[in-house]
Residue, then its C-alpha position, 0 to 999 in steps of 0.5 A: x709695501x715694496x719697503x715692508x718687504x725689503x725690511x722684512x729680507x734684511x731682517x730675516x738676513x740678520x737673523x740667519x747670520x745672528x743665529x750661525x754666528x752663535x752655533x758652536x762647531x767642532x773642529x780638529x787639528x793634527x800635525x806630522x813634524x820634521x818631515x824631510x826628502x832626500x835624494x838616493x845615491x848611485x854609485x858603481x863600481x868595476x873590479x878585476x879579480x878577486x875585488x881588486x882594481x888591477x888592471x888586466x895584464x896578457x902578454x904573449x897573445x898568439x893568433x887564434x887562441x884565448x887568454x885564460x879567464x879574467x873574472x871581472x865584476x859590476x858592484x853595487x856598493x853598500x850604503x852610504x855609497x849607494x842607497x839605489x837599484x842601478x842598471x849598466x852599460x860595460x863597454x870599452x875605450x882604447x887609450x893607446x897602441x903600438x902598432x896602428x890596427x894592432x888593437x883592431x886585431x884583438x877578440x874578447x870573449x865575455x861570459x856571465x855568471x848565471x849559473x854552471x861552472x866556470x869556463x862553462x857560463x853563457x856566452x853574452x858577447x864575443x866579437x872584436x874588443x873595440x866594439x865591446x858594449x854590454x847592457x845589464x841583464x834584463x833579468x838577473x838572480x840580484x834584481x829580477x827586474x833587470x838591475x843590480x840591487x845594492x851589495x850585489x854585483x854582476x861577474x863576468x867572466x872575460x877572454x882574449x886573443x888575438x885575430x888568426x889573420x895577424x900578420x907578422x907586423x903585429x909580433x910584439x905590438x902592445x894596445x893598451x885600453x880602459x874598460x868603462x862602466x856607466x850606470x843610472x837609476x833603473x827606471x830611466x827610460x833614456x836606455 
């Protein structure tokens, strides 16, 4: 009996898989080609007035009066250079002086361009210029979520002078310095 059954279970397998075997199923295929991934580019770029690269040049600074103002502007080129939103960091770094502490002895007045007339825009920092360090707005006209989209730029306007406490050492001394700016993707939660 045990061998009928057993002969009865192989013959029932071979059946089901005779009879799937036969079926006939439908099927389809389809294919994307030539797919590719490709890294944006960041670049940015710091220009003084009128789009140039020269370099800010006040002479004859006097103790407690601001230098006319210098425009300054945070570019976001157009593409191939860059191809991606960027945020910013605007700071400072003194290369050298004639006179030690004469570099510690000069303010810096930066406005930006939100709106209003020139000489008139908010005052986003003011304060002694070794310790200048400006983060890109949070929120701007450009980029509404706090970066500077490509073919934009930022403009700011800058003033220096002199500490009203400069002693006479400091008559005809000179310091000489780079304005820095550092930028990165904007949705880098680093800073």
């Amino acid at each position: 009996m045990r061998r009928i059954i057993v002969s009865l279970f192989i013959i029932a397998a071979m059946t089901v898989t005779t009879i799937g075997a036969t079926r006939a199923y439908f099927s389809s295929q389809d294919t994307i080609t030539g797919n590719t991934l490709g890294a944006g580019k960041l670049k940015v770029i710091l220009r003084a007035d009128s789009g140039s690269t020269v370099p800010i040049n006040i002479a004859n600074m006097a103790p407690g009066i601001w230098s006319s103002l210098t425009n300054i502007g945070v570019e976001n080129p157009n593409t191939p250079d860059s191809t991606m939103p960027l945020k910013y960091r605007f700071y400072d770094q003194k290369t050298s002086e004639s006179v030690g502490g004469f570099y510690d002895k000069i303010w810096v007045r930066v406005r930006h361009t939100w709106a209003g007339t020139p000489g008139t825009w908010p005052i986003v920092w003011e304060g002694k210029l070794k310790d200048l360090y400006i983060d890109s707005p949070t929120y701007s006209i450009t980029a509404p979520t706090g970066g500077l989209n490509v073919w934009n730029t930022h403009v700011y306007q800058l003033e220096f002078k002199l500490d009203e406490g400069a002693s006479n050492t400091y008559q005809g001394q000179s310091a000489t310095f780079d304005l820095v700016v550092y930028a990165t993707q904007v949705n880098n939660p680093g800073w």
